[in-house]
ROMAR-53993 format. One line per field, with one value per residue (C-alpha): residue number from 1; residue in one letter; x, y, z. Coordinates in Angstrom, 1 decimal. Example, Ala and Ser with C-alpha at 12.3 -4.5 7.8 and 13.67 -1.06 7.14 Angstrom:
BEGIN
seq c(1, 2) .
type c(a, s) .
px c(12.3, 13.7) .
py c(-4.5, -1.1) .
pz c(7.8, 7.1) .
This chain:
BEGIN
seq c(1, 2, 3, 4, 5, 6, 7, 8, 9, 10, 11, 12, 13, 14, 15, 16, 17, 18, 19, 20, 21, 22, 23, 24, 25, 26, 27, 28, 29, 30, 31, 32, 33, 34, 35, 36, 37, 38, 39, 40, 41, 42, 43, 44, 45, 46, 47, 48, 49, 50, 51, 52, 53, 54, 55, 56, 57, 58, 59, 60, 61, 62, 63, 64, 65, 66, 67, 68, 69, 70, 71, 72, 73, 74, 75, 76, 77, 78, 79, 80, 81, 82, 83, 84, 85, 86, 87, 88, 89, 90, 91, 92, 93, 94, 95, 96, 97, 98, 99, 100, 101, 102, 103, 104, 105, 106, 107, 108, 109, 110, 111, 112, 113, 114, 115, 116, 117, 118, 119, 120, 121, 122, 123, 124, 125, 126, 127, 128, 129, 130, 131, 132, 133, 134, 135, 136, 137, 138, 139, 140, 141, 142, 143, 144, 145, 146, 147, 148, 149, 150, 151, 152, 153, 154, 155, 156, 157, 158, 159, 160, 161, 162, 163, 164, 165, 166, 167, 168, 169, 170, 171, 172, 173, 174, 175, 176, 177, 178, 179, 180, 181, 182, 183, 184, 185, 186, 187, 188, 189, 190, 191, 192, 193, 194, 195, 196, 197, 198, 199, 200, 201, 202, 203, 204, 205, 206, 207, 208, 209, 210, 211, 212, 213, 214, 215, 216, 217, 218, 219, 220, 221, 222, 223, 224, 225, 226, 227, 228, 229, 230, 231, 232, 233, 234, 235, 236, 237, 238, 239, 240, 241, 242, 243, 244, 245, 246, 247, 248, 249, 250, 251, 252, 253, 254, 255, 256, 257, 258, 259, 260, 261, 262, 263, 264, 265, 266, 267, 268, 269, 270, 271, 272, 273, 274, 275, 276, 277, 278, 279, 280, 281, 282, 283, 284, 285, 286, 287, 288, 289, 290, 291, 292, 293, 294, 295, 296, 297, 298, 299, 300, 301, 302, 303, 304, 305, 306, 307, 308, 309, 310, 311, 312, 313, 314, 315, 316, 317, 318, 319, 320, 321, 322, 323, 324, 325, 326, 327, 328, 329, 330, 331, 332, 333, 334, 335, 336, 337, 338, 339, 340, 341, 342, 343, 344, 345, 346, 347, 348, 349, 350, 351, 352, 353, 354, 355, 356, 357, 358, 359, 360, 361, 362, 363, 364, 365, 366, 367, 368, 369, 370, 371, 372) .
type c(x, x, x, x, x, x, x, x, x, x, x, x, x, x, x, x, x, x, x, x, x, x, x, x, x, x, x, x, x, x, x, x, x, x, x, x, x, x, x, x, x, x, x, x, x, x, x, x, x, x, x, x, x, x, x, x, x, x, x, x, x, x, x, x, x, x, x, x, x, x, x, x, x, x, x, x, x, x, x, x, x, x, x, x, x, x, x, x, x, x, x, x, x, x, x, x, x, x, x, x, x, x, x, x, x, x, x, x, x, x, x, x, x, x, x, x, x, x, x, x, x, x, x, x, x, x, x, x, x, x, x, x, x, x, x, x, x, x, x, x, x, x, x, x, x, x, x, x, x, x, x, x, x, x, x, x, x, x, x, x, x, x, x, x, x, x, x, x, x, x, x, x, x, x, x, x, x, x, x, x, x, x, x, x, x, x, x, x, x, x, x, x, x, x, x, x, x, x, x, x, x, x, x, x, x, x, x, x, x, x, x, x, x, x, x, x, x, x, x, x, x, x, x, x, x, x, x, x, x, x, x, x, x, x, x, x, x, x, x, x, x, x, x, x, x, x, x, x, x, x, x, x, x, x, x, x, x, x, x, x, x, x, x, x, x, x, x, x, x, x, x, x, x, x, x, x, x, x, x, x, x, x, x, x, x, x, x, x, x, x, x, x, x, x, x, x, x, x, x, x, x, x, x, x, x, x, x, x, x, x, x, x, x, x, x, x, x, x, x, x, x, x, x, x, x, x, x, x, x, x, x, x, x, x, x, x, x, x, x, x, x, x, x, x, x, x, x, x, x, x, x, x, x, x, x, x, x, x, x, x, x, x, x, x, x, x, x, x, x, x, x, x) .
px c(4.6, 6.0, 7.1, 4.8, 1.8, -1.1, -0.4, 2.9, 2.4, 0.6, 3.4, 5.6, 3.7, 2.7, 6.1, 6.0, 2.4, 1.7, -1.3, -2.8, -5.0, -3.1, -3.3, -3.2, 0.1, -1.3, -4.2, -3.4, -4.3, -3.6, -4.5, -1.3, -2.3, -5.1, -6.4, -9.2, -10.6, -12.7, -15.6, -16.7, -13.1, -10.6, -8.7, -6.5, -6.8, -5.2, -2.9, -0.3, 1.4, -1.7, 0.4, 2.1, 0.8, -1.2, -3.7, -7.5, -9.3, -13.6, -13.2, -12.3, -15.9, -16.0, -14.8, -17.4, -19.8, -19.7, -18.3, -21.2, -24.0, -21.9, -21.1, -24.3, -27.9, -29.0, -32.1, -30.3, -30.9, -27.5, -27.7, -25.4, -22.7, -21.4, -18.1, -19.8, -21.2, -17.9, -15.9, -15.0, -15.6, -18.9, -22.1, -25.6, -25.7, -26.8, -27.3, -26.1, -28.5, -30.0, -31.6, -30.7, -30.7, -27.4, -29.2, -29.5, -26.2, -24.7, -27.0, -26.0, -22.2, -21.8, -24.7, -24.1, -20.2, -21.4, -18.1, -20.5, -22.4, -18.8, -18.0, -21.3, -20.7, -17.8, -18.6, -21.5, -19.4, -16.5, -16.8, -14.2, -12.9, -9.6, -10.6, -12.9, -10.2, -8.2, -11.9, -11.6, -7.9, -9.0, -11.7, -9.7, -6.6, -8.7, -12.0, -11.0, -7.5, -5.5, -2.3, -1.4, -4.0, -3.8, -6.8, -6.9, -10.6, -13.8, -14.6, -11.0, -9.9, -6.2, -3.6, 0.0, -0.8, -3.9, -3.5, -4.6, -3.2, -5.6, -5.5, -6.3, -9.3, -10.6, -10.0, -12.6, -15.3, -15.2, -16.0, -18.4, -20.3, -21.2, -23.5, -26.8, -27.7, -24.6, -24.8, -28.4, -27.1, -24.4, -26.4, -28.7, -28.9, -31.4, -32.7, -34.7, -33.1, -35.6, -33.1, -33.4, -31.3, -31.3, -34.0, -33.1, -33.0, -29.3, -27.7, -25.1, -21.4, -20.1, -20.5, -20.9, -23.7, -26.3, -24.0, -22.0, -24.2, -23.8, -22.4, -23.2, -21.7, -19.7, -17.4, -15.7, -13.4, -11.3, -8.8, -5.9, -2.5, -4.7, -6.1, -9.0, -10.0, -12.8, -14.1, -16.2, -18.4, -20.0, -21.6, -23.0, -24.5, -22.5, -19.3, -19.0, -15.7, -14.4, -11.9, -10.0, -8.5, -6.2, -4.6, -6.1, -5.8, -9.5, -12.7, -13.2, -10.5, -10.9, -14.3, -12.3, -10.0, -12.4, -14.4, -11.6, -10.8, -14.0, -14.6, -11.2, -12.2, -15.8, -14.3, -11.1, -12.7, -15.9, -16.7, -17.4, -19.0, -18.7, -21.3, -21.1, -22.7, -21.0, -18.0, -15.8, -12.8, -11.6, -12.0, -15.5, -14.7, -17.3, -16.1, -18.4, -17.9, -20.0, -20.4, -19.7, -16.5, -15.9, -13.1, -11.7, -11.6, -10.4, -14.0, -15.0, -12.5, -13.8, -13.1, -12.6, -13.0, -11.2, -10.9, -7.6, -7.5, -6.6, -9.6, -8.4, -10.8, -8.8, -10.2, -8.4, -8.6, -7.2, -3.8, -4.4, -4.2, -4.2, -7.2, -8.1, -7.5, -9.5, -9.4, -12.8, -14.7, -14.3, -18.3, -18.2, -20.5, -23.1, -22.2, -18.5, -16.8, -13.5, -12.0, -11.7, -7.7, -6.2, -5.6, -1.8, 0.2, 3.9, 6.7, 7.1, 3.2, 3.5, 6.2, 4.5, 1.1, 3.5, 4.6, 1.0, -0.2, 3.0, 2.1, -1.0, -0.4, 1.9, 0.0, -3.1, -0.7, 0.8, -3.4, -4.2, -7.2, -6.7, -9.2, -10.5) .
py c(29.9, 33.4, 33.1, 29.9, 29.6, 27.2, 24.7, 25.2, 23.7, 20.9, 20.0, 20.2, 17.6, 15.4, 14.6, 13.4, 12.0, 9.8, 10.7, 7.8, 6.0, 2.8, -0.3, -1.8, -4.6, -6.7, -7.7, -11.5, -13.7, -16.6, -16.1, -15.4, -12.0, -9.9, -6.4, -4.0, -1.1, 1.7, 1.2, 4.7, 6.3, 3.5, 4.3, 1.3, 0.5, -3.0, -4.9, -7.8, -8.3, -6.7, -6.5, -9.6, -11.7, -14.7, -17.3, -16.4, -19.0, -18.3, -14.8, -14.3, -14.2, -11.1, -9.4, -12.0, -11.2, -6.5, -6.9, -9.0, -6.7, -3.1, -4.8, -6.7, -7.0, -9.0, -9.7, -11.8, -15.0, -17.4, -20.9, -23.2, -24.5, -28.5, -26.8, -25.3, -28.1, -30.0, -27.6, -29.2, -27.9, -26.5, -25.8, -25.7, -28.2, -26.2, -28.4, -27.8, -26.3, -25.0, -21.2, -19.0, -15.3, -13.8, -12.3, -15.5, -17.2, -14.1, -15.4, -18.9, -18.1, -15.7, -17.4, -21.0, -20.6, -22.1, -22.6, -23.9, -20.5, -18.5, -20.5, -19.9, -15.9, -15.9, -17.7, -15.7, -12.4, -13.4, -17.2, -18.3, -18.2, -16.9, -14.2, -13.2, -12.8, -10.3, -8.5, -8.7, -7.8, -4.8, -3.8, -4.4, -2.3, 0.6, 1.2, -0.4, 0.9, -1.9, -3.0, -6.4, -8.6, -11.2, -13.2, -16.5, -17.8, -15.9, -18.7, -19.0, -22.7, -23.0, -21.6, -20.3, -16.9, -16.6, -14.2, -11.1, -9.5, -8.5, -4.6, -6.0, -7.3, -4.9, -2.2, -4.6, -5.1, -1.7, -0.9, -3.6, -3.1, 0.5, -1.3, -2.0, -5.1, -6.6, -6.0, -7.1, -10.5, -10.9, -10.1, -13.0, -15.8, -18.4, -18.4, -20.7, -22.5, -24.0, -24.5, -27.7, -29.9, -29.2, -27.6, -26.5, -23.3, -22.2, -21.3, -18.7, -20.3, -17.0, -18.4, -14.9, -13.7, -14.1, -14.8, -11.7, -8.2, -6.3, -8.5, -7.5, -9.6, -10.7, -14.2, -17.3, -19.1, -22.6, -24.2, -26.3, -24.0, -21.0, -22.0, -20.8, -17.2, -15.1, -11.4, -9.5, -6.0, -5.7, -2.3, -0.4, 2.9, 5.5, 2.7, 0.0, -1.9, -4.4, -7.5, -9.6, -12.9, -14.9, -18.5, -19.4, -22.8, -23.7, -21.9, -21.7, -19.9, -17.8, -16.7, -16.3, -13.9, -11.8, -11.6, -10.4, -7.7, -6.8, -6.3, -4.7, -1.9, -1.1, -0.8, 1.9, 3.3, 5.3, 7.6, 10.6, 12.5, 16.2, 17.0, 17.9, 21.3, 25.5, 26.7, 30.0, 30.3, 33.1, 35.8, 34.8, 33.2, 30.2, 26.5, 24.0, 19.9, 18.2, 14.7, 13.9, 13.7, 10.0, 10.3, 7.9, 9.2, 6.8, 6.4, 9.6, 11.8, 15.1, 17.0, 20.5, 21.5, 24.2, 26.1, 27.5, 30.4, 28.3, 26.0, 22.8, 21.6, 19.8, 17.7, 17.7, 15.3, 15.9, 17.4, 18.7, 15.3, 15.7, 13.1, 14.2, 17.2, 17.4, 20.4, 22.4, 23.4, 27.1, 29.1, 31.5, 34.3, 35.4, 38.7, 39.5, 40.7, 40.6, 37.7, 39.0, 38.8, 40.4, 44.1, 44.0, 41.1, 41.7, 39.5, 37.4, 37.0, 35.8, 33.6, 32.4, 31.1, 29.5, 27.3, 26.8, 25.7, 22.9, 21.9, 21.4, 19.4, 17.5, 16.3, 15.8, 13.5, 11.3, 10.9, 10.4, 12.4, 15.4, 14.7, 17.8) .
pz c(26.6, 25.5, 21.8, 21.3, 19.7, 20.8, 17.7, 18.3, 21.9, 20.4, 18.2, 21.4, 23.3, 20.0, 20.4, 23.7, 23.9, 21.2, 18.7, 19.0, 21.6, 23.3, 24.6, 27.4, 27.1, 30.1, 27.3, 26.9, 24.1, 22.7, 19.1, 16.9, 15.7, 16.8, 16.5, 17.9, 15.7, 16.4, 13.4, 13.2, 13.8, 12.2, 15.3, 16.4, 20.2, 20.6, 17.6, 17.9, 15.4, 13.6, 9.9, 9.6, 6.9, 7.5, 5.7, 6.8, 6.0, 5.1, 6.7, 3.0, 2.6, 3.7, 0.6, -1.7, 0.1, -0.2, -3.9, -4.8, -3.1, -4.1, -7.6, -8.4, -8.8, -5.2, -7.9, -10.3, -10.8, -11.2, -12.7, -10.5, -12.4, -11.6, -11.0, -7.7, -6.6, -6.4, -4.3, -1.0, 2.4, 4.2, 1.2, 1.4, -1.2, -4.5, -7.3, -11.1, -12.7, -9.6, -9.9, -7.1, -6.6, -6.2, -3.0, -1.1, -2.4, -0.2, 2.6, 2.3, 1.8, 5.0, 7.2, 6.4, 5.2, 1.8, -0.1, -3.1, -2.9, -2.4, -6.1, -7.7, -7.1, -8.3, -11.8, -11.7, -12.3, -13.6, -15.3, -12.9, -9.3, -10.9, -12.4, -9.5, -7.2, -9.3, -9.0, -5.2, -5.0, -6.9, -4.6, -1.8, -3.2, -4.8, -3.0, 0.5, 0.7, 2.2, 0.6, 2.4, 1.3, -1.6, -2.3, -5.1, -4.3, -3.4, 0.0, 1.8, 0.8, 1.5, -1.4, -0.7, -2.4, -0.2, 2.8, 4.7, 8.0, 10.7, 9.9, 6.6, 7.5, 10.1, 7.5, 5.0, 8.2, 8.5, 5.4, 4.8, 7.6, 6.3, 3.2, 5.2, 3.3, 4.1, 7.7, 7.9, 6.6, 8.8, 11.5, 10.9, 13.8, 12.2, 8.3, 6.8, 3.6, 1.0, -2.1, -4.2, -2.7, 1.3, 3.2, 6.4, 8.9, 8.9, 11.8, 12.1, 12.6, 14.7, 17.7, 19.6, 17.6, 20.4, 22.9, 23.5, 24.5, 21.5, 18.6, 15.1, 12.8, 10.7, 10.3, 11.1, 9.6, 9.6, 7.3, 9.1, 7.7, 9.0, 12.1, 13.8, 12.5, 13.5, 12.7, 14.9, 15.0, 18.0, 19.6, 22.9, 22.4, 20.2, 20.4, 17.9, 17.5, 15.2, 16.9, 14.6, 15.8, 13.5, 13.9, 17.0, 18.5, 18.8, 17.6, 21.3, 22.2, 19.3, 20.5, 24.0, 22.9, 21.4, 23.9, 26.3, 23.2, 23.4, 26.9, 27.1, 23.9, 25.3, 29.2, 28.2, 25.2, 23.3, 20.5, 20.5, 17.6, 16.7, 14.9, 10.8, 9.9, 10.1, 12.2, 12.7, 13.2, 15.6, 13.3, 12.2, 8.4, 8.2, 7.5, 6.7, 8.8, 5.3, 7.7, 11.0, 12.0, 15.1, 17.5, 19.6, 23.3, 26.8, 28.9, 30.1, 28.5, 27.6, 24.3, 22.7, 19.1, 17.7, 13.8, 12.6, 10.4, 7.7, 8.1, 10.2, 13.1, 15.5, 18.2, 21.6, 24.6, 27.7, 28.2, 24.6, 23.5, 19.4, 18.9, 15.3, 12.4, 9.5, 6.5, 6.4, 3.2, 3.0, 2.9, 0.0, 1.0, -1.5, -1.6, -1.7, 1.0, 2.1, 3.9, 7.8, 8.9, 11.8, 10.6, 10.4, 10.2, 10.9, 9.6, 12.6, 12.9, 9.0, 9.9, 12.8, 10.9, 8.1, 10.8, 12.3, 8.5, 8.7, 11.7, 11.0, 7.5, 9.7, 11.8, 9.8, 7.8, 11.1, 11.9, 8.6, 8.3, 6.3, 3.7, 1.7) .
């Protein structure tokens, strides 16, 4: 490798091994679009047709459900308006007038699918279902990220201008499922229901929650033009992954196809974790990791963790398999000294790190991870 330097190399074989971790094409599924995500990385390990636009029924919940917890008081108390008892589709029968907290509309919407409670949010922020969607398509765009998502109603009742894609929507779970009061909800099998007009003990409509070693969460969903749709977290030790099933033909074989994603994601991949705190690089200038940084590894695979001189840890796999590159916050000393470089640099040596640094911002831009 005379006249190449190490990221050099890795540029070489990033153009012959792809960055990312893939799939395995024998995976078969019936559901229309599908996709598997790494929660803790983002990494994708499985998608078909994973950004094509599609109608997701009361897996828009999803989105109701964190903006009302991240944008609300879960104390407040909402009067039900008649409006909310009307809507059509699964409730939990609130009456008008009815006093509930915003807390346990949440509960009733994601547990019981509660289109009335999905309604009653909605007004509750915004006075109307129509404005309350431009409040989620906000969140969705600004705080979340994702760009091909449009949503009219806060519970997932069929409109023509109402859609997701699956990338969409594992992007969302992954998010949401980071807000503890949402996953504790989500996570809920049984809860009892004493409102004023139905008493009851809800039970969870994801039919895996219970069922499948490891399921988490979050949501199903059914509206005839969207078919059967179903999001699911699910997690084994350090792993946890997010599946996302659209337009399949029976809730059955909804919860079929996840499960074979699942068992698929947890048997090919895990995550590693390299830990946040102080590293050098080779000529002893300190970096500081301020969180963790997840990777996305096959089973087994082992990793190495290297600093540039200009302050980049990458993660490698196997075969120097790029798995991750992330910019480092420069340590200041307290006392000034001066920064420690190689004593002389000649020109090609100068010309040499330029094209390190490119490389680098490259490939920090193909991963998408090259966060300050």
């Amino acid at each position: 490798m005379k006249g190449f330097s190490k990221i050099a190399f890795l540029l070489f074989l990033s153009l012959s091994i792809p960055l990312s971790v893939e799939a395995n094409d024998k995976v078969e599924i019936q559901s229309e679009t599908a996709i598997i995500m790494d929660s803790k990385s983002g990494k994708v390990l499985y998608e078909k047709k994973a950004h094509q636009q599609m109608y997701p029924a009361s897996i828009t919940k999803i989105i109701t459900g964190i903006v009302a917890l991240e944008q609300g008081n879960i104390s407040d108390i909402v009067t039900v308006s008649s409006e909310a008892t009307r809507v059509i589709g699964t409730r939990v029968y609130l009456l008008e007038g009815e006093d509930v907290t915003l807390e346990k509309l949440v509960q009733g919407m994601m547990i019981n699918s509660g289109n009335d409670a999905g309604t009653a949010i909605a007004e509750h922020f915004d006075g109307s279902e129509e404005k309350f969607s431009n409040r989620m398509n906000d969140f969705i765009t600004e705080v979340v990220g994702v760009k091909n998502s449009n949503f009219t109603n806060p519970h997932g009742l069929f409109g023509e201008e109402h859609y997701t894609t699956a990338y969409d929507m594992a992007k969302i779970t992954q998010y949401a499922m980071k807000n503890e009061a949402f996953r504790e909800i989500v996570g809920t099998k049984f809860l009892e229901w004493n409102g004023e007009g139905w008493e009851t003990t809800l039970i969870n409509h994801h039919r895996l929650l219970g069922n499948y070693e490891g399921v988490t969460g979050v949501k199903n969903g059914y509206v005839s033009m969207s078919g059967h749709t179903l999001v699911t977290s699910a997690e084994r030790g350090d792993t946890e992954l997010i599946v996302v099933t659209l337009n399949a033909p029976s809730a059955k074989i909804a919860s079929r196809d996840t499960m074979t994603l699942l068992d698929y994601g947890f048997e090919h991949f895990e995550t590693k974790t390299v830990d946040s705190g102080n590293y050098y690089d080779s000529f002893g200038n300190e970096y500081k990791l301020a969180e963790d940084l997840f990777v996305t590894t096959h089973k087994g695979e082992t990793i190495e963790v290297n600093v540039s001189v200009y302050g980049y840890i990458t993660v490698l796999g196997e075969n120097n398999r790029l798995l991750s590159i992330k910019a480092l916050q420069r340590k200041v000393p307290e006392k000034p000294q001066v920064m420690l470089e190689p004593k002389q640099e000649t020109k090609s040596k100068e010309a040499t790190n330029f094209f390190e640094h490119s490389i680098l911002t490259w490939l920090g831009g193909k991963l998408g991870v090259m966060e300050k």
